[in-house]
C-alpha positions in Angstrom: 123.2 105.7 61.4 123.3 104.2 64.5 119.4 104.9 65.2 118.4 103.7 61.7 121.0 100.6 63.3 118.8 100.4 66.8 115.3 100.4 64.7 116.5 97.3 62.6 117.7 95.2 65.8 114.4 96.1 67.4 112.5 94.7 63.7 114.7 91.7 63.9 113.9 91.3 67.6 110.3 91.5 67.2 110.1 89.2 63.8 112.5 86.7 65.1 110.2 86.6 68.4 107.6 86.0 66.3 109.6 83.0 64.1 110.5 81.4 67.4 107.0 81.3 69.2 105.1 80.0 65.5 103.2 76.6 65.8 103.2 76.1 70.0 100.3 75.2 71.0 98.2 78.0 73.1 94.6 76.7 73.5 91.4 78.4 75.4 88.6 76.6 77.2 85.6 77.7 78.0 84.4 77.3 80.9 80.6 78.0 83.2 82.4 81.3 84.8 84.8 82.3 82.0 87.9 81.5 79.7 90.9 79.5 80.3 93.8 80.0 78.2 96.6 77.2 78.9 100.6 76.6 76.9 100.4 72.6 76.5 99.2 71.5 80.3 100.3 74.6 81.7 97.3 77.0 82.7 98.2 80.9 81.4 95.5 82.9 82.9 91.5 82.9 83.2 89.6 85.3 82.0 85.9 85.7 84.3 82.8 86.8 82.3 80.5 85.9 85.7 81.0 87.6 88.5 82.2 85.9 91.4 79.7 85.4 94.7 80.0 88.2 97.5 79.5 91.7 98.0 81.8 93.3 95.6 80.7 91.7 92.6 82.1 92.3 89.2 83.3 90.6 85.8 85.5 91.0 82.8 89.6 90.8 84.6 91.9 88.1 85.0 92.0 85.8 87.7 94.2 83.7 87.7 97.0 84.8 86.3 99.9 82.1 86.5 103.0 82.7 86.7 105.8 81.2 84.2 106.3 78.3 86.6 102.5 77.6 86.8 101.9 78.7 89.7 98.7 81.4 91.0 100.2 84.9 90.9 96.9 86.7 92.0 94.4 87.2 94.4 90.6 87.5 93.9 88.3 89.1 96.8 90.6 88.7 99.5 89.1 89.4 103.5 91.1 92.6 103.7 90.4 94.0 100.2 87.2 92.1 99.1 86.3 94.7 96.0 90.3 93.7 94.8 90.0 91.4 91.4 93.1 90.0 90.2 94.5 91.7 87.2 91.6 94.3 86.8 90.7 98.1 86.3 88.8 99.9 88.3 87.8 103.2 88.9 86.9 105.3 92.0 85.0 108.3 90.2 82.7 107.6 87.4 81.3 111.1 86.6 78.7 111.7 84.1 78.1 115.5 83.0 79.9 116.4 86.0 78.0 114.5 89.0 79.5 110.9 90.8 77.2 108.3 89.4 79.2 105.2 90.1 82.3 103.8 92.2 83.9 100.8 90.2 86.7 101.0 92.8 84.2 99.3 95.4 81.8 98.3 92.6 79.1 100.7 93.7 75.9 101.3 91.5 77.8 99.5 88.3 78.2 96.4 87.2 79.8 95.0 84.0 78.1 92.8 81.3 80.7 90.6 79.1 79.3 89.6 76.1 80.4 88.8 72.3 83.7 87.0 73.5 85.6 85.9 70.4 89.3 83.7 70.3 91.6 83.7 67.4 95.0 82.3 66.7 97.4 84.2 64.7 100.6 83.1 63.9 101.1 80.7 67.1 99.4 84.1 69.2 95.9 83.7 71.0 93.8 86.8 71.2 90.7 87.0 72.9 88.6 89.6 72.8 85.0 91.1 74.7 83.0 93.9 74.8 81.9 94.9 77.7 79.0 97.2 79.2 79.5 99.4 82.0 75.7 99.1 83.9 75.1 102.8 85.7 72.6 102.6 88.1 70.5 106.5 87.6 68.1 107.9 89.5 65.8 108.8 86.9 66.0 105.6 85.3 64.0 102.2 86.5 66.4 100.3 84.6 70.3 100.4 84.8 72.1 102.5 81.9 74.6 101.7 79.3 77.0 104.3 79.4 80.2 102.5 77.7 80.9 100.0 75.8 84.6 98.4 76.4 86.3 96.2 74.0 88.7 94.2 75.9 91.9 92.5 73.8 94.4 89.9 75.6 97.0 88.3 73.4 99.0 85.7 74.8 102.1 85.0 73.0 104.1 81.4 73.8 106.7 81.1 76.2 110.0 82.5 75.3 113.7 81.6 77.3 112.1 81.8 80.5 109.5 84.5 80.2 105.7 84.7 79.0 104.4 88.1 77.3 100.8 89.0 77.6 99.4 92.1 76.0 96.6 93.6 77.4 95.0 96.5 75.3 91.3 98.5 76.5 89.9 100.5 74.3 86.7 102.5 76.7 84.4 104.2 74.7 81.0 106.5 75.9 78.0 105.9 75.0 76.3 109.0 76.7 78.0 112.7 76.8 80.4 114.2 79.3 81.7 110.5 80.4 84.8 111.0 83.4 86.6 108.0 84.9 89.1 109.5 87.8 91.0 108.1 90.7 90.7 108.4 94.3 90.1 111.6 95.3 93.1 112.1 97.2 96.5 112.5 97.0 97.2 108.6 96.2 95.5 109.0 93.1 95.1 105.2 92.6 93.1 104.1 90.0 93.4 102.1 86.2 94.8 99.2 86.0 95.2 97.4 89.2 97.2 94.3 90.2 96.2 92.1 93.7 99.5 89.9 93.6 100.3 87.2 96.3 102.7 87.8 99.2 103.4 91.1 98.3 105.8 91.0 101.4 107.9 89.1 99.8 107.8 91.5 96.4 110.7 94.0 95.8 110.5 96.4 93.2 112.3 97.3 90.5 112.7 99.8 87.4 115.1 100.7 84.8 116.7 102.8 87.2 117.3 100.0 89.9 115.6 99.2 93.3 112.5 101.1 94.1 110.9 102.0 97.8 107.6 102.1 98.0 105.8 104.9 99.0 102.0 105.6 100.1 101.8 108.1 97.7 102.6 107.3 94.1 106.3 107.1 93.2 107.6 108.4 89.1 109.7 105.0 88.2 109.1 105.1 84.3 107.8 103.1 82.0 107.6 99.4 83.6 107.8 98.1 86.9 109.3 94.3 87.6 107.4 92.6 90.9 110.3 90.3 91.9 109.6 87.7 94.2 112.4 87.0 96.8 112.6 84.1 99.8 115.2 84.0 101.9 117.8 85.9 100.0 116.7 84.2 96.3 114.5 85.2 93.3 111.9 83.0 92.5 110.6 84.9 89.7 107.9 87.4 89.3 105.7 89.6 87.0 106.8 92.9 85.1 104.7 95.2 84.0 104.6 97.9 81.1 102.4 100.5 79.9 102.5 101.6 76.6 105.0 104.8 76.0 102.5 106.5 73.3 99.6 106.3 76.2 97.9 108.7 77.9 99.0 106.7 81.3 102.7 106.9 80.3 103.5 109.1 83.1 104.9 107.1 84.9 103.6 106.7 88.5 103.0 104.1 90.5 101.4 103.0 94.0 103.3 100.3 95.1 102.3 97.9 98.2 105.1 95.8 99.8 101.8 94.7 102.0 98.6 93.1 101.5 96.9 95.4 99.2 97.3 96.0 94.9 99.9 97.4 92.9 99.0 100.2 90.4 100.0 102.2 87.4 98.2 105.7 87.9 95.9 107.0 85.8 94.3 109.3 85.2 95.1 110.4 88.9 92.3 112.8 91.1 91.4 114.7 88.7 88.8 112.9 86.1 89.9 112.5 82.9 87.2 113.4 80.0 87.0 110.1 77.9 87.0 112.1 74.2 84.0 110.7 72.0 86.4 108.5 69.8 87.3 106.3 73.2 90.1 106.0 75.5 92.6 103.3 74.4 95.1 101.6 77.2 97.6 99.2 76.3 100.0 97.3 78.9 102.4 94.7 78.7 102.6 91.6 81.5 105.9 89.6 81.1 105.8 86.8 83.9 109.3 84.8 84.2 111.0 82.3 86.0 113.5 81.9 88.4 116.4 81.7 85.5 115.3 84.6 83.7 117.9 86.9 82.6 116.6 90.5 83.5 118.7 92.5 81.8 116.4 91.3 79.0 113.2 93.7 80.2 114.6 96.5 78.5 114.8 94.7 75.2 111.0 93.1 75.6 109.9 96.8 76.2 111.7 98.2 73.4 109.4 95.8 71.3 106.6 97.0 72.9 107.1 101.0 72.3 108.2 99.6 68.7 104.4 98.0 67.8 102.7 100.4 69.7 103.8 103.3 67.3 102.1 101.5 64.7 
């Protein structure tokens, strides 16, 4: 009884959610160098479709992504990291049939190709979604190489008591055989999605469990992670992020930087991962929030998320 009880508060959760965010007004630009998706006047995130100009190019992440009060949580290209993207995923080992081909940590023979970028409202909900080519630079090919096609999916729902939820969901499928995506090839094990926040010596990180130390190796916190941000004593808000329970990232493992440098939820580790024929699907949830926001709340906003990604 008091499961069937927990399942029905989680329904009402979600639906009233749902009732309470219908008819705001979310809204997407489009822009020479992307998407910007904006609450009213205040700007959400932007979504590049043309790589910046350096060395390290790439497209198709988010940069910016603002936080609840509006302000710039991320960092593009920075001197000390200049292949780090914002809100991005990356790869160190992309293997096909067994051999290296490609390094999308450090964007190294691959490049990405956004095309047939589509926006829809739902409900008061913005989605917008690309597919994306990964560009493989073989030897035995004059030209570069499709070898997966990604279709990208952000929804951004409106601004709750405080908080903003963004769903991000990846669905990476191969278009050639024996396809392998894999971390660094060491015992940090970074690789997936991958966050360059600002003044990440002023983030302190959090779980379900409390306070976390980072580590240089990956740390097992669970299911989310919450980046607080904290001057002189106070929080001034922050960024909390999820991966989906039913995933195959759900591991739990994080690297987490209290130093110039990203923040990561590990997957696949190492060892490559096989992407199976049917596609690799990732989903995450980003709650940004405000200074007032009541944390205790995380636990609820995740239940939601474990509850719609079951179905």
């Amino acid at each position: 009884m008091e499961r069937v009880s927990k399942t029905c508060f989680l329904l009402f959760l979600f639906c009233i959610s749902a009732v309470f965010v219908y008819g705001q007004e979310i809204s997407v630009v489009k822009e020479a160098e992307g998407f910007l998706i904006t609450d009213k006047d205040r700007p959400v995130l932007f979504y590049r479709t043309v790589p910046e100009v350096g060395a390290y190019k790439r497209s198709g992440y988010i940069h910016p992504l603002f936080g609840y009060d509006g302000k710039v949580l991320t960092e593009s290209s920075p001197s000390d990291h200049p292949y780090q993207h914002g809100v991005y995923w990356a790869w160190h080992q992309i293997l096909l049939a067994g051999v290296q081909v490609a390094n999308g940590w450090i964007c190294k023979d691959i490049s990405w190709d956004v095309r047939k970028v589509k926006v829809r409202k739902r409900k008061g909900v913005l989605i917008l979604s690309s597919q994306v080519d990964w560009l493989v630079a073989l030897k035995e090919k004059r030209k570069k190489t499709k070898i997966v096609k990604e279709d990208t999916e952000i929804t951004v729902y409106p601004k709750g008591k405080g908080y903003r939820v963004i769903d991000l969901r990846l669905h990476v499928k191969p278009l050639l055989d024996e396809v392998c995506v894999g971390g660094a090839d060491n015992e940090k094990g970074y690789g997936g999605l991958s966050l360059r926040l600002k003044d990440a010596e002023q983030i302190r990180f959090f779980s379900e469990n409390g306070y976390v130390q980072p580590k240089e190796t990956p740390v097992v916190a669970g299911g989310w992670m919450d980046f607080r941000k904290h001057v002189d004593g106070g929080n001034k808000g922050g960024l909390v992020v999820m991966v989906d329970p039913k995933g195959p990232d759900h591991g739990g493992k994080w690297i987490l930087r209290d130093f110039k440098s990203m923040q990561n939820p590990v997957f696949p580790g190492n060892v490559p991962f096989s992407i199976p024929s049917s596609g690799l699907v990732l989903s995450y949830r980003l709650l940004v929030y405000g200074e007032d926001f009541d944390s205790l709340l995380i636990s609820d906003i995740f239940k939601t998320f474990y509850f719609s990604s079951k179905n």
